[in-house]
ROZAZA-871499 format. One record per residue: residue number from 1; residue in one letter; x, y, z of N, C-alpha, C, O in turn. Coordinates in steps of 0.1 Angstrom, whole numbers, plus 5000, padded with zeros to 4 digits. Layout:
% residues N
NUM / A / X / Y / Z / X / Y / Z / X / Y / Z / X / Y / Z
...
END
This chain:
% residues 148
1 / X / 7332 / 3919 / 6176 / 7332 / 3907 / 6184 / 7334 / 3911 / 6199 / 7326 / 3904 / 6206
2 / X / 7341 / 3919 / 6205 / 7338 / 3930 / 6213 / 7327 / 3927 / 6219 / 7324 / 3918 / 6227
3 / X / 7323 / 3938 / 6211 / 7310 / 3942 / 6217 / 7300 / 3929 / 6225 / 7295 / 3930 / 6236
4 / X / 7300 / 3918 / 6214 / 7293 / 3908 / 6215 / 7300 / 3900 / 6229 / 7291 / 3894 / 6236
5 / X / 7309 / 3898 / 6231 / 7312 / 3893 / 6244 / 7309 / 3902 / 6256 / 7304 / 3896 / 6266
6 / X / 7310 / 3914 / 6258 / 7309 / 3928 / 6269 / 7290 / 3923 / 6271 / 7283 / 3925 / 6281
7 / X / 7288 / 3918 / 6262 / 7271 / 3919 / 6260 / 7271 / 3903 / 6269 / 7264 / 3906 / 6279
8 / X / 7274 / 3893 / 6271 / 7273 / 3882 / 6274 / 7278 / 3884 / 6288 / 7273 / 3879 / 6299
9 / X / 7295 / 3897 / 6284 / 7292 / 3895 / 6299 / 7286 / 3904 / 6312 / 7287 / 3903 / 6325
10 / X / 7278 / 3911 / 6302 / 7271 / 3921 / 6311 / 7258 / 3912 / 6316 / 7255 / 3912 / 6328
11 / X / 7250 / 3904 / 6307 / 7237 / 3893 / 6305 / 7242 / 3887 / 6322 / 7238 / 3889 / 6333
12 / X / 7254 / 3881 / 6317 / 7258 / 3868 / 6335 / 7259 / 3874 / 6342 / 7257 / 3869 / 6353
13 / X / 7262 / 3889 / 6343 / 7265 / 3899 / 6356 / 7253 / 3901 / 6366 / 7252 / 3902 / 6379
14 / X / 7242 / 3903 / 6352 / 7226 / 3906 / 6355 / 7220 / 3892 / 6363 / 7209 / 3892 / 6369
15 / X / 7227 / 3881 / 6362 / 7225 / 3871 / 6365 / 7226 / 3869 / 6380 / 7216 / 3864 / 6384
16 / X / 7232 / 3870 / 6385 / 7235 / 3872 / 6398 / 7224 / 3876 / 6401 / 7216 / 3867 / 6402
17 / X / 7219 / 3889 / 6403 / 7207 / 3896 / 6410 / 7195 / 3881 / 6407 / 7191 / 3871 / 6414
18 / X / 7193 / 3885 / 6396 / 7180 / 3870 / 6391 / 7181 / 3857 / 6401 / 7171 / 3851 / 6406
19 / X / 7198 / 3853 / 6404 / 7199 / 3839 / 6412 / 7194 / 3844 / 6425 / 7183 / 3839 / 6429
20 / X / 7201 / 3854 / 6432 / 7197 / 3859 / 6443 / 7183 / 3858 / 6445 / 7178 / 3852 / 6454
21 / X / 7177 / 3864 / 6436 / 7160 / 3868 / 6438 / 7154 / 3854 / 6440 / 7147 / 3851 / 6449
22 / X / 7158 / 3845 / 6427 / 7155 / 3828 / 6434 / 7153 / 3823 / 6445 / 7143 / 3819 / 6451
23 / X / 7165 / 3823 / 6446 / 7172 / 3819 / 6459 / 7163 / 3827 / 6476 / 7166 / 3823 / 6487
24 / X / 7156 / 3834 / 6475 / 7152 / 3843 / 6484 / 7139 / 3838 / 6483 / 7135 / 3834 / 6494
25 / X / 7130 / 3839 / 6471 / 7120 / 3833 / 6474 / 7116 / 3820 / 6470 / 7105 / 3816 / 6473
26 / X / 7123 / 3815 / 6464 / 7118 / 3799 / 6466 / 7119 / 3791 / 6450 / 7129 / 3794 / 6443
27 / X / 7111 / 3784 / 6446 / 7115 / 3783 / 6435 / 7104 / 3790 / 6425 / 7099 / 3784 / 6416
28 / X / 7101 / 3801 / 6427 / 7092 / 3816 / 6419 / 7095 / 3813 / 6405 / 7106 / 3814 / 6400
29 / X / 7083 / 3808 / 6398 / 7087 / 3803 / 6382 / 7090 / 3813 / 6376 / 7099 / 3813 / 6368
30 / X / 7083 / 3826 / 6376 / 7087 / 3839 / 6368 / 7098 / 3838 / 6369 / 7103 / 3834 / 6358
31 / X / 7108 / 3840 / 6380 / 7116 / 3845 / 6381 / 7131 / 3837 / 6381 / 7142 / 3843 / 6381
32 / X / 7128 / 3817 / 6380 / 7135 / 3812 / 6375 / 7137 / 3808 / 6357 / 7147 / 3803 / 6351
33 / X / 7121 / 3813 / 6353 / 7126 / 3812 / 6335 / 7129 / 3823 / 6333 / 7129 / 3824 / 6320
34 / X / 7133 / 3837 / 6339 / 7141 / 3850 / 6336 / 7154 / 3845 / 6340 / 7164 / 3847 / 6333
35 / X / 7154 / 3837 / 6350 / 7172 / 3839 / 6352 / 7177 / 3826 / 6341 / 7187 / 3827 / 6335
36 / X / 7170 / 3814 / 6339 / 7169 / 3805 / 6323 / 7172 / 3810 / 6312 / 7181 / 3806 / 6304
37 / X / 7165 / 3818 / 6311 / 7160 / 3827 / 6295 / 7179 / 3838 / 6293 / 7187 / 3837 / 6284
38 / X / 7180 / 3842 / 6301 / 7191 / 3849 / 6305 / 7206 / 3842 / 6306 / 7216 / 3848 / 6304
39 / X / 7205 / 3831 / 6307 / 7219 / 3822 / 6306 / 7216 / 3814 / 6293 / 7224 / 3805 / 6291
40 / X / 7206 / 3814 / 6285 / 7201 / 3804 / 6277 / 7209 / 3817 / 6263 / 7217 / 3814 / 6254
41 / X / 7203 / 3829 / 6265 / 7209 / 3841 / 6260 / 7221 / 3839 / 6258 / 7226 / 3835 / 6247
42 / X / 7229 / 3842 / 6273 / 7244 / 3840 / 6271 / 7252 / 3827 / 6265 / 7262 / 3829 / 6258
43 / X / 7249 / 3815 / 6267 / 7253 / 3805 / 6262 / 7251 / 3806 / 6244 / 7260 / 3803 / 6236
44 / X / 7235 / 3810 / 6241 / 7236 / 3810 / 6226 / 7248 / 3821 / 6221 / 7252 / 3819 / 6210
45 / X / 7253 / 3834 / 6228 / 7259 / 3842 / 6224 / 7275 / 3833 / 6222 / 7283 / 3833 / 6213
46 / X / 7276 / 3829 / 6231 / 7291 / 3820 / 6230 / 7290 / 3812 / 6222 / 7300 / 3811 / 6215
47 / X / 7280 / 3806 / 6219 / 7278 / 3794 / 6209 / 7280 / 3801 / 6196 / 7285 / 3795 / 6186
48 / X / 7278 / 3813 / 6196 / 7276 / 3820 / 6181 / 7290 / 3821 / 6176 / 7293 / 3817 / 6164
49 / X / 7300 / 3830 / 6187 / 7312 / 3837 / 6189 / 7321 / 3824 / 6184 / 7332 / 3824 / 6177
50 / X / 7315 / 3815 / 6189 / 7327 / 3801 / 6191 / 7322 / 3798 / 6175 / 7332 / 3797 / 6167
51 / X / 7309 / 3795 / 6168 / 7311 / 3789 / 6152 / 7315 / 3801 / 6146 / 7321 / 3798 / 6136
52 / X / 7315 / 3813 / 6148 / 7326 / 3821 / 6142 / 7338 / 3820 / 6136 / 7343 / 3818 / 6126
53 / X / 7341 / 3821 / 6155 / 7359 / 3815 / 6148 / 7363 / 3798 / 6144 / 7374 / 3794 / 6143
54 / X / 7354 / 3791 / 6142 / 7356 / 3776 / 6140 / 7354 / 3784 / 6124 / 7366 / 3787 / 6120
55 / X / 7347 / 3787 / 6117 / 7345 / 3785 / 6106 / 7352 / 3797 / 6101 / 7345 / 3801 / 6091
56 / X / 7361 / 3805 / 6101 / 7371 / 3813 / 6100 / 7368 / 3826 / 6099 / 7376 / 3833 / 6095
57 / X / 7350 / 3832 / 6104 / 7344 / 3845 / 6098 / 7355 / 3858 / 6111 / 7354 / 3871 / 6110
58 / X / 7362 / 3853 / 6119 / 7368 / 3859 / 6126 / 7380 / 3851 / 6135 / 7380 / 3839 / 6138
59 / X / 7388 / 3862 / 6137 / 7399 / 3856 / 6146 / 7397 / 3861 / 6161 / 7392 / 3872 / 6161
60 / X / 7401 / 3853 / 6175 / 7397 / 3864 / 6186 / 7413 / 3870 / 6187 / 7422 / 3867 / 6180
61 / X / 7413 / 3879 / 6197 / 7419 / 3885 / 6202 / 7424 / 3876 / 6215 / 7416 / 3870 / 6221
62 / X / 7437 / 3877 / 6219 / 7438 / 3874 / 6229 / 7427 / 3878 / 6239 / 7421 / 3870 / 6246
63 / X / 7425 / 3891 / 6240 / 7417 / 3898 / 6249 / 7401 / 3890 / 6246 / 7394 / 3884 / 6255
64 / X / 7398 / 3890 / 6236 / 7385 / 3884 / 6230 / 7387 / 3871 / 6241 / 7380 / 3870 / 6251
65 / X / 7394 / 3863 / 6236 / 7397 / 3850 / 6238 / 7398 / 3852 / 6255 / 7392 / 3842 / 6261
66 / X / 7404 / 3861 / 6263 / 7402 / 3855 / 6275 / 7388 / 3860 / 6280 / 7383 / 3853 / 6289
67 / X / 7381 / 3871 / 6274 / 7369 / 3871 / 6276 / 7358 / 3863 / 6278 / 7349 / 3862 / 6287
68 / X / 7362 / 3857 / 6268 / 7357 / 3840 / 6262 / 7356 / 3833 / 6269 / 7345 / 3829 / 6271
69 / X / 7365 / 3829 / 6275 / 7371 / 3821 / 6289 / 7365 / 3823 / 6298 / 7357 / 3815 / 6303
70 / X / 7367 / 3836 / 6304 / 7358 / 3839 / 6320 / 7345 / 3839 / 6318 / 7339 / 3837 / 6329
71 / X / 7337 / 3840 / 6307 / 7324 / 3843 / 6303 / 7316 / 3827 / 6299 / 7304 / 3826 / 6299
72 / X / 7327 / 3814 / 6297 / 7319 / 3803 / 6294 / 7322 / 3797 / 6314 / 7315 / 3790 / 6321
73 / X / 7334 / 3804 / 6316 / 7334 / 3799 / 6336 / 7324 / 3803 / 6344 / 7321 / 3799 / 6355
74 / X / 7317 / 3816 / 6334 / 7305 / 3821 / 6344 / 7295 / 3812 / 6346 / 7291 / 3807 / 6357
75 / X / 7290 / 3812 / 6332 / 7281 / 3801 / 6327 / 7279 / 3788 / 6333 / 7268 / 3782 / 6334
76 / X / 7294 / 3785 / 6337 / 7289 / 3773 / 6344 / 7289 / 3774 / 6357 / 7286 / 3766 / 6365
77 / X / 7292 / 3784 / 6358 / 7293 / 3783 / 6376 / 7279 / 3788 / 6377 / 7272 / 3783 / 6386
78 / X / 7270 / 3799 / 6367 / 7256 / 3804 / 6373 / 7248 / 3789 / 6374 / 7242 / 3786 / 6384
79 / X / 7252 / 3781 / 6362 / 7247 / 3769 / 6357 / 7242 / 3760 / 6374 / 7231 / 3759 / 6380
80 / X / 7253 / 3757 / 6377 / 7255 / 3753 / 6392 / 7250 / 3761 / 6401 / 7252 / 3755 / 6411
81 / X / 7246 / 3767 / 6402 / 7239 / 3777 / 6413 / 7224 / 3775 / 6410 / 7216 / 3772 / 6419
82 / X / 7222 / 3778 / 6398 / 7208 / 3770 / 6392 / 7202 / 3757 / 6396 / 7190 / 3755 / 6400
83 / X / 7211 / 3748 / 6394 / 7209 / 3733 / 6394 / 7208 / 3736 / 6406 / 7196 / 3737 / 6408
84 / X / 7214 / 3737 / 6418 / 7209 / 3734 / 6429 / 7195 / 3742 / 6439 / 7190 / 3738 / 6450
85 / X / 7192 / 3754 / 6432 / 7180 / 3760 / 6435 / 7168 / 3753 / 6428 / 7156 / 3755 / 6430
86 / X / 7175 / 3744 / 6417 / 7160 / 3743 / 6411 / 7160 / 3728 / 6413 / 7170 / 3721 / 6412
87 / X / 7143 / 3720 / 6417 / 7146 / 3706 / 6421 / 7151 / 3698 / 6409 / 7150 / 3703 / 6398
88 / X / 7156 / 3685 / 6413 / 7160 / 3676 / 6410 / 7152 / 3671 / 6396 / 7156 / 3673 / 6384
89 / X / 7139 / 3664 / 6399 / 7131 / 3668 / 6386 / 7132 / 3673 / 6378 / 7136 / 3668 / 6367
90 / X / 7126 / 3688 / 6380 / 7125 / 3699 / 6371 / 7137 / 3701 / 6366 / 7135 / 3707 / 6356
91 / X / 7154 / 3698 / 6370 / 7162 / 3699 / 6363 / 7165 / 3693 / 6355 / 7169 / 3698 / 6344
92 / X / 7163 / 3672 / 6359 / 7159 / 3667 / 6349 / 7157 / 3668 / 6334 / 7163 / 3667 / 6323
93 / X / 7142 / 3671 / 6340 / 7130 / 3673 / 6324 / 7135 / 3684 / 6321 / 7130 / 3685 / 6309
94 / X / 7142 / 3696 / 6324 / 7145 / 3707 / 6312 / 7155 / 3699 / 6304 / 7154 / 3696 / 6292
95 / X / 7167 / 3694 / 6313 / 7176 / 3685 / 6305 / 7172 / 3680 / 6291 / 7176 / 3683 / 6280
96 / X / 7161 / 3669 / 6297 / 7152 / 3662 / 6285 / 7147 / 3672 / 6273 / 7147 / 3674 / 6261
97 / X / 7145 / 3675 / 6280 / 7134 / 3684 / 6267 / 7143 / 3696 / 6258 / 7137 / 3701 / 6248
98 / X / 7156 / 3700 / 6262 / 7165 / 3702 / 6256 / 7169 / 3699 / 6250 / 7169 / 3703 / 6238
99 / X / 7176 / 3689 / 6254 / 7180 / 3675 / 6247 / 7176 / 3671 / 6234 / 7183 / 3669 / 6224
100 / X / 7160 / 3669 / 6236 / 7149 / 3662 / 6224 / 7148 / 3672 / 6215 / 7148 / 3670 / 6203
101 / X / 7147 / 3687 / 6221 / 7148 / 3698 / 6212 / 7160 / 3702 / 6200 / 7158 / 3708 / 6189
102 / X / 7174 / 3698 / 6206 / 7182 / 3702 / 6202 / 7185 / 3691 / 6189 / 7188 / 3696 / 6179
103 / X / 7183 / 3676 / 6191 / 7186 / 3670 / 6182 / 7171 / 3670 / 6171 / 7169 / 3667 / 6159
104 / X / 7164 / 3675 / 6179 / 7152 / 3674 / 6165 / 7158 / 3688 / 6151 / 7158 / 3688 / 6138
105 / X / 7164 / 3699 / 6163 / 7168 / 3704 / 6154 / 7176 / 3704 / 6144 / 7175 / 3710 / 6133
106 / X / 7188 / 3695 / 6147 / 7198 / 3690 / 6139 / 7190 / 3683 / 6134 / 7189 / 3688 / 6123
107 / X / 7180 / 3670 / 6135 / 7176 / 3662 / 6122 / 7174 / 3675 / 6110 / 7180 / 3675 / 6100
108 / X / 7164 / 3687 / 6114 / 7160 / 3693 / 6106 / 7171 / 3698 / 6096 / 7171 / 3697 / 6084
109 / X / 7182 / 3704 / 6103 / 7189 / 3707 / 6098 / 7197 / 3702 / 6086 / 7198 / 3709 / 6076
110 / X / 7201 / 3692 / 6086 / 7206 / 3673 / 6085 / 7195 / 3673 / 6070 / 7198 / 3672 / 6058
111 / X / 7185 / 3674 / 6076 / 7172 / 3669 / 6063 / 7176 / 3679 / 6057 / 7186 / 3675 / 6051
112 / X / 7175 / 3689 / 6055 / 7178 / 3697 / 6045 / 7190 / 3699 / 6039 / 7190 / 3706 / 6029
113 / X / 7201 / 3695 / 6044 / 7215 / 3691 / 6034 / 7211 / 3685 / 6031 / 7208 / 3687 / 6020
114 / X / 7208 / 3675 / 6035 / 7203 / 3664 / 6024 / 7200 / 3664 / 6011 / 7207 / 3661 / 6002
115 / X / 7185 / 3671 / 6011 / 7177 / 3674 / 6003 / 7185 / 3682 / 5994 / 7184 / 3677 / 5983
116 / X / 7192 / 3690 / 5995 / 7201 / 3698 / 5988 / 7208 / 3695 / 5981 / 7208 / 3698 / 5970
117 / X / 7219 / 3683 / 5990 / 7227 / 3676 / 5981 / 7216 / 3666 / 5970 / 7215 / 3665 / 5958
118 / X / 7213 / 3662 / 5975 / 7203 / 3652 / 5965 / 7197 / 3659 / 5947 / 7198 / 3656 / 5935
119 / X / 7190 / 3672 / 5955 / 7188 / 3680 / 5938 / 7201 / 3685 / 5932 / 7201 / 3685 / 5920
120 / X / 7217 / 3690 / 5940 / 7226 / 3692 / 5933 / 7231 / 3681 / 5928 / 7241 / 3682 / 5921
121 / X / 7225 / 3667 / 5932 / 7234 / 3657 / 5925 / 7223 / 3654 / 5913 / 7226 / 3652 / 5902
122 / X / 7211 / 3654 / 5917 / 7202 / 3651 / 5900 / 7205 / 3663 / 5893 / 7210 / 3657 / 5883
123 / X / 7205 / 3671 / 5891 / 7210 / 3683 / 5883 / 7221 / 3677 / 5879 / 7218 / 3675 / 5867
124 / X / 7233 / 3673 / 5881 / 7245 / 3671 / 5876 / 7244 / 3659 / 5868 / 7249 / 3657 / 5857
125 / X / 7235 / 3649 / 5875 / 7233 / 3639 / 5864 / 7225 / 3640 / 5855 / 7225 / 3631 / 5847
126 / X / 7214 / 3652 / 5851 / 7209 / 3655 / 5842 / 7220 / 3665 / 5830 / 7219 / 3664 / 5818
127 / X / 7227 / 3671 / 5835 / 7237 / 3683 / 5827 / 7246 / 3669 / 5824 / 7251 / 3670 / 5813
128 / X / 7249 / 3659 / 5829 / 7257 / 3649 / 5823 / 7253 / 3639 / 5811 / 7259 / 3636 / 5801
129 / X / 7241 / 3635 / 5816 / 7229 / 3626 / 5806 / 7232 / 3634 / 5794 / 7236 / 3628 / 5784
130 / X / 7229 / 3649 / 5796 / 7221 / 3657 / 5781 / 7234 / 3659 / 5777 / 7232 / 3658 / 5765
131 / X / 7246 / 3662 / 5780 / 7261 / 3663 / 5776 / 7263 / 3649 / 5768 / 7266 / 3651 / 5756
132 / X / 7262 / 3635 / 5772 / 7267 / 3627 / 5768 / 7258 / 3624 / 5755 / 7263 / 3622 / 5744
133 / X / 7245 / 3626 / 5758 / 7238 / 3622 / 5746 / 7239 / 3632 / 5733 / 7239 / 3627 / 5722
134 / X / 7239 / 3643 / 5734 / 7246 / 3654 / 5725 / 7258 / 3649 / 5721 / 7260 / 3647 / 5709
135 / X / 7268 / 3644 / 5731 / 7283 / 3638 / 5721 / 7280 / 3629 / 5713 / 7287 / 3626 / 5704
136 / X / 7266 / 3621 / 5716 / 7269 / 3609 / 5714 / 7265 / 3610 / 5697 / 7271 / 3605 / 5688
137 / X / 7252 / 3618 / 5697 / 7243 / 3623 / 5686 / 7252 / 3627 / 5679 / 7254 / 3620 / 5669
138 / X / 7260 / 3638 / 5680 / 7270 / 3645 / 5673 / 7280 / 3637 / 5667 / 7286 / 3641 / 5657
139 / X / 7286 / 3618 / 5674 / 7294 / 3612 / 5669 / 7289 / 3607 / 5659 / 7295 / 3606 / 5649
140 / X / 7275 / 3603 / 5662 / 7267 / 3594 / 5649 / 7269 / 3608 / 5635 / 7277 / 3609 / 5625
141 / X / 7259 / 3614 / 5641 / 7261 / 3625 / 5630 / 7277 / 3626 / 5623 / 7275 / 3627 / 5611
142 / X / 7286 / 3627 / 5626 / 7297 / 3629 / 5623 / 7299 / 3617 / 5609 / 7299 / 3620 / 5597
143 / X / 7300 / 3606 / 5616 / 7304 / 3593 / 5612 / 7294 / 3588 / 5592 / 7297 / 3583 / 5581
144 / X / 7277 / 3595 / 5603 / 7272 / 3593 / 5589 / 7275 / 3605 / 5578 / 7272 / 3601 / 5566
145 / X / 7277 / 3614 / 5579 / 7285 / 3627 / 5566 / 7297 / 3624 / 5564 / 7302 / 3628 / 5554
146 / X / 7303 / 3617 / 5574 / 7317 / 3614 / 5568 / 7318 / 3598 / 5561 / 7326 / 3593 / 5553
147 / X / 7304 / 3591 / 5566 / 7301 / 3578 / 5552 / 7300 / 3580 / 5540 / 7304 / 3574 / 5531
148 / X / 7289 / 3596 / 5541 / 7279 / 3601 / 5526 / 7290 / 3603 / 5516 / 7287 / 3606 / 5504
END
């Protein structure tokens, strides 16, 4: 886990140079979806580190944990440094289109528990059907050898 934060915060370090180079020539698209692509990196790395320890696959470290800390303050401070090199608009519509991206992915995601729970619940009501009707067979059966 380490490692994986040193990596995030090496990504925002590299960041700087990228904002700089922005910032120098103008709004240069190469060179603002490298410095995007690069905090889009680091945020998914936090995003990872953070469902980690939510879902108990790790504990941080103090040390971890303040790592953690200065590494999501980068993020937003590159964040800010971004937003105002890049116009108004264009900051907008990535917004948007993030946005529309992120929750389509959760429907997907979403659809498929679904779907999931849905066949683990017809399976159970089939293993229940074929359970009940075997007892049920088995009482008749019972009842009529024990009439004969």
């Amino acid at each position: 886990m380490i490692a994986e934060i040193s990596a995030v915060v090496g990504i925002l370090k590299t960041l700087n140079d990228g904002i700089k180079t922005v910032k120098e020539s103008g709004t240069h698209l190469t060179g603002l979806a490298g410095v995007f692509s690069s905090l889009t990196e680091s945020k998914a790395a936090v995003e990872t580190i953070e469902q980690a320890t939510k879902t108990g696959d790790h504990v941080l470290t103090q040390e971890e944990a303040l790592e953690l800390a200065w590494a999501k303050a980068d993020i937003r401070a590159k964040e800010k440094e971004l937003k105002k090199v890049t116009p108004r608009e264009v900051w907008r519509d990535m917004l948007t289109i993030q946005h529309k991206s992120l929750m389509e992915h959760k429907h997907k995601i979403e659809k498929t528990r679904l779907a999931k729970l849905k066949k683990q619940r017809k399976l159970s009501e089939l293993i229940k059907t074929t359970l009940g009707t075997l007892l049920i067979v088995s009482v008749v059966l019972a009842v009529y050898l024990y009439a004969i």
